[in-house]
Backbone atoms as SQL, in Angstrom:
CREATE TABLE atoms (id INTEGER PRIMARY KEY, chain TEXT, resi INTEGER, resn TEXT, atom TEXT, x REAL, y REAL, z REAL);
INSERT INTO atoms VALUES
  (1, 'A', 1, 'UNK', 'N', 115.481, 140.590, 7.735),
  (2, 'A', 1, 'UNK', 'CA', 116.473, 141.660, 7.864),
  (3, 'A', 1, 'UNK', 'C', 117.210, 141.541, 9.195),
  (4, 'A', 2, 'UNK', 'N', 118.171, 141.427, 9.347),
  (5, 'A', 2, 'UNK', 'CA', 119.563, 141.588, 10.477),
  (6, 'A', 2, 'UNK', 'C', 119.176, 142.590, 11.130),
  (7, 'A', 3, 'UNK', 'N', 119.315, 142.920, 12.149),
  (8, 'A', 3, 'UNK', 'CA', 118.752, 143.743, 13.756),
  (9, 'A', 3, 'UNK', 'C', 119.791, 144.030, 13.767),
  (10, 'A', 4, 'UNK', 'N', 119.924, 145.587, 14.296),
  (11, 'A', 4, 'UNK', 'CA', 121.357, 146.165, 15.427),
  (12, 'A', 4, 'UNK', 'C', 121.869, 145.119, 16.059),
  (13, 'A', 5, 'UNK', 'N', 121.145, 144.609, 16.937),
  (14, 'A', 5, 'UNK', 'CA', 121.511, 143.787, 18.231),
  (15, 'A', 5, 'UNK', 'C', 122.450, 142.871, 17.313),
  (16, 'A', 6, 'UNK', 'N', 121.937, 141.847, 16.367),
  (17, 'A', 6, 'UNK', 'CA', 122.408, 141.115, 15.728),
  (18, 'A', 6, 'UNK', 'C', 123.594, 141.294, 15.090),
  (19, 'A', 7, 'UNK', 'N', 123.974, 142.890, 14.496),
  (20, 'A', 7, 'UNK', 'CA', 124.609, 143.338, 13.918),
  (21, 'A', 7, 'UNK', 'C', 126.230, 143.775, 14.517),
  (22, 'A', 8, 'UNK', 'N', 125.604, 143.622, 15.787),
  (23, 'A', 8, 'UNK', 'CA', 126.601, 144.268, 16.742),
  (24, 'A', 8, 'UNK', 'C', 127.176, 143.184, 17.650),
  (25, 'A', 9, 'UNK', 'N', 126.454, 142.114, 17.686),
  (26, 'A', 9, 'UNK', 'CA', 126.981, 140.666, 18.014),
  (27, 'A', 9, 'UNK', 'C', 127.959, 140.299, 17.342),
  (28, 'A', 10, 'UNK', 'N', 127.318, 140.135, 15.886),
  (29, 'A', 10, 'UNK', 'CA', 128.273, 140.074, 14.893),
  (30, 'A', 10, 'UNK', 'C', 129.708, 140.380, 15.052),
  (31, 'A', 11, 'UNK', 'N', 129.534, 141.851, 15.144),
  (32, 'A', 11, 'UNK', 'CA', 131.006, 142.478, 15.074),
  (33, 'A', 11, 'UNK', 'C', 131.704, 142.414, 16.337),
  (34, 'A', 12, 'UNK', 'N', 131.068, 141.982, 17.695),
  (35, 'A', 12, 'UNK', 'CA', 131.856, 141.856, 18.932),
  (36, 'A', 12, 'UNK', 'C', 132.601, 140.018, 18.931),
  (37, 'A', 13, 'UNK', 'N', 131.713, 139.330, 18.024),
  (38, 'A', 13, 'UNK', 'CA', 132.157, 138.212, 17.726),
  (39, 'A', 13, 'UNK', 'C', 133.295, 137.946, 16.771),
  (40, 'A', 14, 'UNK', 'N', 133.238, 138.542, 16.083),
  (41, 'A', 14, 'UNK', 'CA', 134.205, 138.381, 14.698),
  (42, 'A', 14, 'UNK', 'C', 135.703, 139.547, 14.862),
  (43, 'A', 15, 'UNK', 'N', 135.691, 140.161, 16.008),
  (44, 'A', 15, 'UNK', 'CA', 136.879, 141.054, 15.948),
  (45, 'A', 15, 'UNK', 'C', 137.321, 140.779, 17.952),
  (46, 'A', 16, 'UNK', 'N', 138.339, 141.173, 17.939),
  (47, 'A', 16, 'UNK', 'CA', 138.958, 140.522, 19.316),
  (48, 'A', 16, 'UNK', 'C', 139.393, 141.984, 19.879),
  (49, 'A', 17, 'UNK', 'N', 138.920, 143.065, 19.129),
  (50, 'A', 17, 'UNK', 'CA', 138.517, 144.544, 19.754),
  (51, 'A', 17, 'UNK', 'C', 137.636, 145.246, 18.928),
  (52, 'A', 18, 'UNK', 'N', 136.690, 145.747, 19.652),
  (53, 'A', 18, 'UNK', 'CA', 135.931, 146.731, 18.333),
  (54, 'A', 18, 'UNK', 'C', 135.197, 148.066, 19.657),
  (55, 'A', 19, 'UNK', 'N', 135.269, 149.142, 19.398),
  (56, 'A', 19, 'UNK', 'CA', 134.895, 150.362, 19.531),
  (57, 'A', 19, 'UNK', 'C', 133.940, 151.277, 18.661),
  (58, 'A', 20, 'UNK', 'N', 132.996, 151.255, 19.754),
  (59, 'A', 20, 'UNK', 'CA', 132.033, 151.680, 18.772),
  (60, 'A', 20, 'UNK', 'C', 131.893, 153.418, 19.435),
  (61, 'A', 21, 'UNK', 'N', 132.016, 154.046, 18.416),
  (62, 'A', 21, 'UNK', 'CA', 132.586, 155.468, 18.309),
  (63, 'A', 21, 'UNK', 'C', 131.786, 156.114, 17.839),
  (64, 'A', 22, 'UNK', 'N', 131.805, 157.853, 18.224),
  (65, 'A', 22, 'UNK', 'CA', 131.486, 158.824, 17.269),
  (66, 'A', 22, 'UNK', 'C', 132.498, 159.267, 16.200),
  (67, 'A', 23, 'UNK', 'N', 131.928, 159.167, 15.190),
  (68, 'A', 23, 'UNK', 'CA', 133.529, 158.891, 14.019),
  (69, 'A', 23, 'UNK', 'C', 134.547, 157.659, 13.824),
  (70, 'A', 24, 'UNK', 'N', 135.524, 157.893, 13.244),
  (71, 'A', 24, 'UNK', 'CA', 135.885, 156.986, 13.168),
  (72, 'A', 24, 'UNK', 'C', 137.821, 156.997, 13.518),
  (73, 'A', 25, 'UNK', 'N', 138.209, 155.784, 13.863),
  (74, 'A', 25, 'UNK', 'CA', 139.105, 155.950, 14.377),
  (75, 'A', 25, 'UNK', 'C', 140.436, 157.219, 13.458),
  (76, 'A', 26, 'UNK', 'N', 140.271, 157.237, 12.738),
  (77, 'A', 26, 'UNK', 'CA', 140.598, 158.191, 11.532),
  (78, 'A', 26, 'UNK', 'C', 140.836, 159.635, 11.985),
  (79, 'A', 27, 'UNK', 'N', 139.120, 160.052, 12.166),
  (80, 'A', 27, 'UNK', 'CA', 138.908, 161.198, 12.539),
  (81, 'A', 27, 'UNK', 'C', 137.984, 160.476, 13.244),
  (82, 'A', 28, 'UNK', 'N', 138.005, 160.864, 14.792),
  (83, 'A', 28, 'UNK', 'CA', 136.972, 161.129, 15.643),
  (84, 'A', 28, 'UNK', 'C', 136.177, 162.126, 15.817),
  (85, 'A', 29, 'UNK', 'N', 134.784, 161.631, 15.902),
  (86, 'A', 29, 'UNK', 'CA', 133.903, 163.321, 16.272),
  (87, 'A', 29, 'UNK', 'C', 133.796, 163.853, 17.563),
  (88, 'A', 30, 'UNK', 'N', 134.339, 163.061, 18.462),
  (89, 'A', 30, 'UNK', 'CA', 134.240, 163.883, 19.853),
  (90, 'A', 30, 'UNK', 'C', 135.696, 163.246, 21.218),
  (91, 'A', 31, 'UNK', 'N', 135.663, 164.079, 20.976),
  (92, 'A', 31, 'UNK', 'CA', 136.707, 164.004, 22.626),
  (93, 'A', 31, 'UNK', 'C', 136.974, 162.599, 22.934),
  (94, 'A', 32, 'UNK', 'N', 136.433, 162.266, 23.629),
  (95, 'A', 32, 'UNK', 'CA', 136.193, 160.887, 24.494),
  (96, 'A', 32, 'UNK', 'C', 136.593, 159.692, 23.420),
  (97, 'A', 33, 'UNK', 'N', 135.498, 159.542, 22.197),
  (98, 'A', 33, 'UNK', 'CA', 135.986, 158.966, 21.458),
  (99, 'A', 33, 'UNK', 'C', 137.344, 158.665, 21.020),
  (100, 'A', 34, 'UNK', 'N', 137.963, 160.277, 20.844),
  (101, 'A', 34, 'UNK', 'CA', 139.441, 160.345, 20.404),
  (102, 'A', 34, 'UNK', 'C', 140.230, 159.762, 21.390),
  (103, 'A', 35, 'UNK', 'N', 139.846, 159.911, 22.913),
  (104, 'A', 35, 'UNK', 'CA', 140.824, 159.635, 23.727),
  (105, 'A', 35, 'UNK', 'C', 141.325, 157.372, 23.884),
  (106, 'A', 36, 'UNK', 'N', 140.508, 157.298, 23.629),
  (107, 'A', 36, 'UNK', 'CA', 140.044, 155.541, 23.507),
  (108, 'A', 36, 'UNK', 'C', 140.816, 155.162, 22.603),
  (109, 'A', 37, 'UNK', 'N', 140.683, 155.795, 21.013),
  (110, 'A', 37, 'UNK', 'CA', 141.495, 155.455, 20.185),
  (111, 'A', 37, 'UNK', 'C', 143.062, 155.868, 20.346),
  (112, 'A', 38, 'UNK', 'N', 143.578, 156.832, 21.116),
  (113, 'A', 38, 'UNK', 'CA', 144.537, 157.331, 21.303),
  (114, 'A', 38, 'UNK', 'C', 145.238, 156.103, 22.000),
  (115, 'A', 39, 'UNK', 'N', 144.341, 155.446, 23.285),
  (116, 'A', 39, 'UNK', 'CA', 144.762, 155.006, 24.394),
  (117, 'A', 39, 'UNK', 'C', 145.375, 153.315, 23.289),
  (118, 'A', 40, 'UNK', 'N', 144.318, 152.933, 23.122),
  (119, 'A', 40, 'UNK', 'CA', 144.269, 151.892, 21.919),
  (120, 'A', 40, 'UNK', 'C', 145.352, 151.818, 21.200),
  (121, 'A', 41, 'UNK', 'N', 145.492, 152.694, 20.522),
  (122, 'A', 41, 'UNK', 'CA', 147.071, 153.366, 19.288),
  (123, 'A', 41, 'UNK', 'C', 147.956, 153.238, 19.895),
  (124, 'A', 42, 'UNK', 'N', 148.074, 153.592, 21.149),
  (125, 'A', 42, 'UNK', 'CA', 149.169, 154.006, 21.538),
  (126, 'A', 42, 'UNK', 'C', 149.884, 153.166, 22.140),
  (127, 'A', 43, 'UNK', 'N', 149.231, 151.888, 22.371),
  (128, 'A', 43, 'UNK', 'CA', 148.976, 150.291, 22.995),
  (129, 'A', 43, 'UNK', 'C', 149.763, 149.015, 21.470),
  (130, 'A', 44, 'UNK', 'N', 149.241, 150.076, 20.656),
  (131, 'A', 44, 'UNK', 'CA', 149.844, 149.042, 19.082),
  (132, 'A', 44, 'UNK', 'C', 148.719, 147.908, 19.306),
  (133, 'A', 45, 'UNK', 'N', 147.260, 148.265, 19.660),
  (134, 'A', 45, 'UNK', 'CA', 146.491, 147.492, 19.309),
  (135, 'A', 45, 'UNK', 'C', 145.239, 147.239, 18.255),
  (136, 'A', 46, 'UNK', 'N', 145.345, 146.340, 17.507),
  (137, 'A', 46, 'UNK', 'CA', 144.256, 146.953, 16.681),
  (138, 'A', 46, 'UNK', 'C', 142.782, 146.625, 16.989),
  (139, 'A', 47, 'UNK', 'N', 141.950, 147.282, 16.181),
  (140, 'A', 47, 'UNK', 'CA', 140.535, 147.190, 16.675),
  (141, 'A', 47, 'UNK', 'C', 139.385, 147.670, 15.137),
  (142, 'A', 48, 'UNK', 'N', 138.409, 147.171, 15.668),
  (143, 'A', 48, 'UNK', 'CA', 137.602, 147.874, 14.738),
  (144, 'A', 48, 'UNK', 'C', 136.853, 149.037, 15.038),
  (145, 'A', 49, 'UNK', 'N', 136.466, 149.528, 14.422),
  (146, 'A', 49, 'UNK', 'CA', 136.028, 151.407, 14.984),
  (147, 'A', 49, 'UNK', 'C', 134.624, 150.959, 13.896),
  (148, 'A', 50, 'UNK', 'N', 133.734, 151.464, 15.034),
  (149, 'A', 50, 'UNK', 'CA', 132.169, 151.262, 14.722),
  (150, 'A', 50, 'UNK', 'C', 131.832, 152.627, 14.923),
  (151, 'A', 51, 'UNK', 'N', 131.526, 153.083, 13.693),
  (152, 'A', 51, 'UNK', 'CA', 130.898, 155.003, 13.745),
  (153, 'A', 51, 'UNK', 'C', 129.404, 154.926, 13.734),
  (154, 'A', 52, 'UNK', 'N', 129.207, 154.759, 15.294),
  (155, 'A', 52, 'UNK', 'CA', 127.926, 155.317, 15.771),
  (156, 'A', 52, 'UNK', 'C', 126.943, 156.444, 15.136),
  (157, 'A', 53, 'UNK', 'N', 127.523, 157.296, 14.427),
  (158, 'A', 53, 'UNK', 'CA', 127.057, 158.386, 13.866),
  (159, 'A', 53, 'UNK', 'C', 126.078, 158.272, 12.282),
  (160, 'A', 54, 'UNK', 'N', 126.970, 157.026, 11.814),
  (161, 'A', 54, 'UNK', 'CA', 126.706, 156.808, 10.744),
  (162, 'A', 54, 'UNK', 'C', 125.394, 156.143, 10.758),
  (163, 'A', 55, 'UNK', 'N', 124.956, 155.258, 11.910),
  (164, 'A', 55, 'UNK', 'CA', 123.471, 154.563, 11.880),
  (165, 'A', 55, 'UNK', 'C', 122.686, 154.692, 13.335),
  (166, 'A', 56, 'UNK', 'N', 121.889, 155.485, 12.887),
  (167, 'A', 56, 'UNK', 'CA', 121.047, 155.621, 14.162),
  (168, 'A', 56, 'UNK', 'C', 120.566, 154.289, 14.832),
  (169, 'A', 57, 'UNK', 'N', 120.595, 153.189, 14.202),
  (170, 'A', 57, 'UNK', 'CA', 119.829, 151.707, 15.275),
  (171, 'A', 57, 'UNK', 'C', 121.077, 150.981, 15.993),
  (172, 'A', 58, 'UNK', 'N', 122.622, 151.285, 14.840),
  (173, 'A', 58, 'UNK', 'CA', 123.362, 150.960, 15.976),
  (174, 'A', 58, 'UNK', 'C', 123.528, 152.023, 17.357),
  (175, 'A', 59, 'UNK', 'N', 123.704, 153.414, 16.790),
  (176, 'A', 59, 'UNK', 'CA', 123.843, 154.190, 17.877),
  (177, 'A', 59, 'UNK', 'C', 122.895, 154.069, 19.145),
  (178, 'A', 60, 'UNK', 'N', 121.617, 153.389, 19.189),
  (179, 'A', 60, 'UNK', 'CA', 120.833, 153.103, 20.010),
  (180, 'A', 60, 'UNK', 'C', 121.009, 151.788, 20.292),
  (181, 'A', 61, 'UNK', 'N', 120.822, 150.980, 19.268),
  (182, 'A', 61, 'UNK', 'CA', 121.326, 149.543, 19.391),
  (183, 'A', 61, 'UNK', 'C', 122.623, 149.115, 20.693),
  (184, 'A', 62, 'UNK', 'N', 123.458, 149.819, 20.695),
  (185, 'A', 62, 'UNK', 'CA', 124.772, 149.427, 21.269),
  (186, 'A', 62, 'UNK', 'C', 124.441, 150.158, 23.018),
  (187, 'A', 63, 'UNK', 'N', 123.643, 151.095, 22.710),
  (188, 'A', 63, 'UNK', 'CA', 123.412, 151.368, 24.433),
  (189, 'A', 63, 'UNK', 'C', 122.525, 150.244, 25.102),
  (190, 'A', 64, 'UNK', 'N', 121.949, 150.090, 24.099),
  (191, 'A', 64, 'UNK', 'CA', 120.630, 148.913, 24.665),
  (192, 'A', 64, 'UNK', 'C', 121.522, 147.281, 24.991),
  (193, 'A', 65, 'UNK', 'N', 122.053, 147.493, 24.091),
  (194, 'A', 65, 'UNK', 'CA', 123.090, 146.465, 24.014),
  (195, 'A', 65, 'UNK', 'C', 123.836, 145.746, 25.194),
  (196, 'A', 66, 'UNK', 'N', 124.890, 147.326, 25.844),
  (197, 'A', 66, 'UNK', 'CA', 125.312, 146.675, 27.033),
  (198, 'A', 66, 'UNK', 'C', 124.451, 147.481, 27.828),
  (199, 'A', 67, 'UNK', 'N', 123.339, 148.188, 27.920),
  (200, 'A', 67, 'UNK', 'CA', 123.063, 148.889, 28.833),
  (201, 'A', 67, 'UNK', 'C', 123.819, 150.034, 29.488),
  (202, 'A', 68, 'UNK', 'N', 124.541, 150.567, 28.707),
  (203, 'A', 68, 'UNK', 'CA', 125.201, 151.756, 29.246),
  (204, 'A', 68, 'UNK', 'C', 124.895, 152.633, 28.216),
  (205, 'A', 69, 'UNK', 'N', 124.911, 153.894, 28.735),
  (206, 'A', 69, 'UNK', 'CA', 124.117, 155.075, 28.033),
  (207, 'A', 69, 'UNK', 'C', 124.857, 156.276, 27.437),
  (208, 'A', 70, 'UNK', 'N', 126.465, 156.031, 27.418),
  (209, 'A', 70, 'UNK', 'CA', 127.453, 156.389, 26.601),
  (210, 'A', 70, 'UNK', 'C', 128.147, 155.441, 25.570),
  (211, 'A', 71, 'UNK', 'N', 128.473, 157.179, 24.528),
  (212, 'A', 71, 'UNK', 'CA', 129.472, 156.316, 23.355),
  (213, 'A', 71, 'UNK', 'C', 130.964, 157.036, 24.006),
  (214, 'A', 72, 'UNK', 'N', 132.085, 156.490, 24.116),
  (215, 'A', 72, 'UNK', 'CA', 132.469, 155.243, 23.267),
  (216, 'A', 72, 'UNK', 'C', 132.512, 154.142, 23.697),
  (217, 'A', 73, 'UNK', 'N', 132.446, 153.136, 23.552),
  (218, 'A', 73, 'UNK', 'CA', 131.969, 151.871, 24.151),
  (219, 'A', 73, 'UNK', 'C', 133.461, 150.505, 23.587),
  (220, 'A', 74, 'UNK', 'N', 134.008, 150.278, 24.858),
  (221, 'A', 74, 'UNK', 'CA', 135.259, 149.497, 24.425),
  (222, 'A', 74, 'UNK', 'C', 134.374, 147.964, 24.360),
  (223, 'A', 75, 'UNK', 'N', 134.533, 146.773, 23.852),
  (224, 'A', 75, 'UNK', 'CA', 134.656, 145.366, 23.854),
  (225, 'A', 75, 'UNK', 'C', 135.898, 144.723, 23.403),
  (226, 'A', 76, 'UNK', 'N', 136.251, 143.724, 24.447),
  (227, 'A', 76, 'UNK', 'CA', 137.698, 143.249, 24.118),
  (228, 'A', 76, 'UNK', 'C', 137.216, 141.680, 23.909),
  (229, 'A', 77, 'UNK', 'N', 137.248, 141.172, 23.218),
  (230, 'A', 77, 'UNK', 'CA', 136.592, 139.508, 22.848),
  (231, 'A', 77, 'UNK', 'C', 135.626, 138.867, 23.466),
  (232, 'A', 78, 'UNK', 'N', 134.368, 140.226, 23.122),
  (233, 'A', 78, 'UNK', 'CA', 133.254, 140.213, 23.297),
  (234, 'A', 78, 'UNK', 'C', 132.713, 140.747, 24.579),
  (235, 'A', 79, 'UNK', 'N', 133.568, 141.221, 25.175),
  (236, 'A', 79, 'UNK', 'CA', 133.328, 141.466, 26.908),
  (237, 'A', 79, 'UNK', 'C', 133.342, 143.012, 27.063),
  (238, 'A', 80, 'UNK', 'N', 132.083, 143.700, 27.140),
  (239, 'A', 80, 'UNK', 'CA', 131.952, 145.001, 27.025),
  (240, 'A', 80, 'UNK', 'C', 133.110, 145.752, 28.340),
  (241, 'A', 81, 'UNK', 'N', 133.955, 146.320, 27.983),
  (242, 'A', 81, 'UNK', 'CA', 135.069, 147.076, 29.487),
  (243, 'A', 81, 'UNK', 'C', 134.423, 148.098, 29.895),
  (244, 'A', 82, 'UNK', 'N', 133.945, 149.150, 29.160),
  (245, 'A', 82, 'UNK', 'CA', 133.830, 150.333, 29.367),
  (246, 'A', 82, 'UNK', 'C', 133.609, 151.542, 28.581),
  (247, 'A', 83, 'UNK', 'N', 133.418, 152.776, 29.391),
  (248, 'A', 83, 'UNK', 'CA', 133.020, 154.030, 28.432),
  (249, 'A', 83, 'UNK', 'C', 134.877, 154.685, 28.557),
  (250, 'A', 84, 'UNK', 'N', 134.863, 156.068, 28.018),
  (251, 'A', 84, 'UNK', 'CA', 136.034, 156.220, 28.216),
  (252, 'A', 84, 'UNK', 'C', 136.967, 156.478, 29.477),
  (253, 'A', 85, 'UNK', 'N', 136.145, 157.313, 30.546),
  (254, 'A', 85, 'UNK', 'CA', 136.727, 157.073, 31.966),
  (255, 'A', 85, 'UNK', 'C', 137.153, 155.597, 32.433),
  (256, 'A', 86, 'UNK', 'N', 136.252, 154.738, 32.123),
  (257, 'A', 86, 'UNK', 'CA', 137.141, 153.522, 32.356),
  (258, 'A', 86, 'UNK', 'C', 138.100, 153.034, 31.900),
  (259, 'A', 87, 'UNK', 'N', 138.268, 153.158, 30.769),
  (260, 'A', 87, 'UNK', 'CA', 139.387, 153.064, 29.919),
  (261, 'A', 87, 'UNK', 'C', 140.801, 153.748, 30.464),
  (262, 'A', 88, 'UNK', 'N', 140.635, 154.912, 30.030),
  (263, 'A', 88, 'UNK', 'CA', 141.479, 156.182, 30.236),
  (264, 'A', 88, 'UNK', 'C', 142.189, 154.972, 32.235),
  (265, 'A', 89, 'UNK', 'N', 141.098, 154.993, 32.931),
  (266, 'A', 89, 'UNK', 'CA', 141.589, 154.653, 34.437),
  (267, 'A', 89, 'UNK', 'C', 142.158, 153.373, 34.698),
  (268, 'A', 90, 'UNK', 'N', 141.674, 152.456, 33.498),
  (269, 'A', 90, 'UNK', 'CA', 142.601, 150.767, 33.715),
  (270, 'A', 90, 'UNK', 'C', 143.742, 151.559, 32.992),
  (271, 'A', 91, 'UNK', 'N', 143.999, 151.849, 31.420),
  (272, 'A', 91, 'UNK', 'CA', 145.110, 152.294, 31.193),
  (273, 'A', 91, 'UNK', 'C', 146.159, 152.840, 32.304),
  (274, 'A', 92, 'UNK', 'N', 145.574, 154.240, 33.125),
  (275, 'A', 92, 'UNK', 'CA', 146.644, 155.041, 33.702),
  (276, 'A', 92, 'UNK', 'C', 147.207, 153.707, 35.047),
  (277, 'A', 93, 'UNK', 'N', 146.128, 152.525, 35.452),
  (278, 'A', 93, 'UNK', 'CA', 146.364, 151.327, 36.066),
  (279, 'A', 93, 'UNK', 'C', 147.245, 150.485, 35.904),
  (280, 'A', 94, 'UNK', 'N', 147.549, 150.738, 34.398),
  (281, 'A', 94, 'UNK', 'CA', 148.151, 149.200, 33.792),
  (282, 'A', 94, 'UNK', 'C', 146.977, 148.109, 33.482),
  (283, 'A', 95, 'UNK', 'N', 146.277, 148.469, 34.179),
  (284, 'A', 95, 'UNK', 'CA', 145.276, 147.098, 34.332),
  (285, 'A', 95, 'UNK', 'C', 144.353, 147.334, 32.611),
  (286, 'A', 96, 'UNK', 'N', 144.608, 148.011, 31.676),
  (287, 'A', 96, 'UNK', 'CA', 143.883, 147.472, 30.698),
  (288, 'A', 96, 'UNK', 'C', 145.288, 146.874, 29.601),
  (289, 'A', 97, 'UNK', 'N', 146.653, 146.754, 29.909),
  (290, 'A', 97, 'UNK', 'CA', 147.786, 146.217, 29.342),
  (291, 'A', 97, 'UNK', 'C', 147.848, 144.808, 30.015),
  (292, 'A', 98, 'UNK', 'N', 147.089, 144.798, 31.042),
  (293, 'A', 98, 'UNK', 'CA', 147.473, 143.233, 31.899),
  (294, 'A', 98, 'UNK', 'C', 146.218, 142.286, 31.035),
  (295, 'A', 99, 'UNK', 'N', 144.859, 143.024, 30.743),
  (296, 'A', 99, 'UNK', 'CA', 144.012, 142.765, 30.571),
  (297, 'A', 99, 'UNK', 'C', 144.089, 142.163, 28.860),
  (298, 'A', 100, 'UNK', 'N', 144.650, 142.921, 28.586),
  (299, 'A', 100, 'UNK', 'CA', 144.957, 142.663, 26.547),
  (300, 'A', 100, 'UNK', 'C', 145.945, 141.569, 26.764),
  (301, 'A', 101, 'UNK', 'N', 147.204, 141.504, 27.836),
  (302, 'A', 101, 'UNK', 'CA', 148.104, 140.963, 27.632),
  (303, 'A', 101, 'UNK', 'C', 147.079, 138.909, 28.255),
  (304, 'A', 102, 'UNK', 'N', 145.915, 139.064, 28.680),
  (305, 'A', 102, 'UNK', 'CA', 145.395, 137.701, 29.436),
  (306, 'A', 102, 'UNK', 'C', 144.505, 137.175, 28.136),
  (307, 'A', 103, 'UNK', 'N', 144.097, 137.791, 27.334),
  (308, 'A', 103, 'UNK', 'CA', 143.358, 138.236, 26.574),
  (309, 'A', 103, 'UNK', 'C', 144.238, 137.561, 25.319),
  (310, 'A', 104, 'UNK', 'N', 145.397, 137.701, 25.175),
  (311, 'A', 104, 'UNK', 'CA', 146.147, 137.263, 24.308),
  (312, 'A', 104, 'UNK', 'C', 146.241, 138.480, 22.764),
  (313, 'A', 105, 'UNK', 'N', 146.101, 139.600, 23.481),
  (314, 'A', 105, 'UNK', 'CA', 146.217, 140.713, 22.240),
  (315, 'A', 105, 'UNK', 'C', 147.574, 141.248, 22.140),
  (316, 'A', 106, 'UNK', 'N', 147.943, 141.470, 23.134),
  (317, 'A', 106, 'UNK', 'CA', 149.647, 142.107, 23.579),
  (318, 'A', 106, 'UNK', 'C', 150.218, 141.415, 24.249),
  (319, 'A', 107, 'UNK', 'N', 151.196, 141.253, 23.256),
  (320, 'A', 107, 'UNK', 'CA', 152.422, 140.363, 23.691),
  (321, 'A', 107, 'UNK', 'C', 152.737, 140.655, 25.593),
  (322, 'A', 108, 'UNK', 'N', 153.481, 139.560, 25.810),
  (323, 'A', 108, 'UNK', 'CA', 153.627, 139.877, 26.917),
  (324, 'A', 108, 'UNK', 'C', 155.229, 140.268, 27.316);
């Protein structure tokens, strides 16, 4: 049987953004979450939205994972960035548009 860990490799491997969330990018279940996807959207980038809610071994899985002890949890081609204060603070930086744009997600 496939492990969180494994599961979540998986999906940081196979997608060149994925967010792993409470809810889903759709409907978010909490704040923070929403704000990531907002920041994301609003960027015209796409991503995959991992609803933490839905499986308790990823929802534990993914803290253990990168070792950080909040959801929402950004990875940009495989490279864990951040919870949403970080996000939200490269955005208001520029520095997460310089970062997508090195990254080869957004045009330059």
């Amino acid at each position: 049987m496939i492990t969180a860990q494994e599961r979540i490799q998986a999906d940081i491997t196979a997608n060149a953004v994925v967010v792993y969330m409470k809810g889903t990018a759709e409907t978010p279940q909490c704040g923070f979450s929403a704000i990531v996807v907002q920041i994301l959207t609003s960027l015209g980038v796409p991503f995959k939205d991992v609803n933490v809610l839905a499986d308790h071994e990823v929802r534990q899985g993914i803290k253990d994972f990168s070792n950080w002890p909040t959801i929402p949890q950004l990875y940009i081609q495989g490279e864990f960035i951040g919870g949403c204060d970080i996000v939200r603070e490269m955005h208001q930086a520029g520095e997460l548009q310089e970062f997508l744009k090195e990254k080869g997600i957004l045009a330059v």
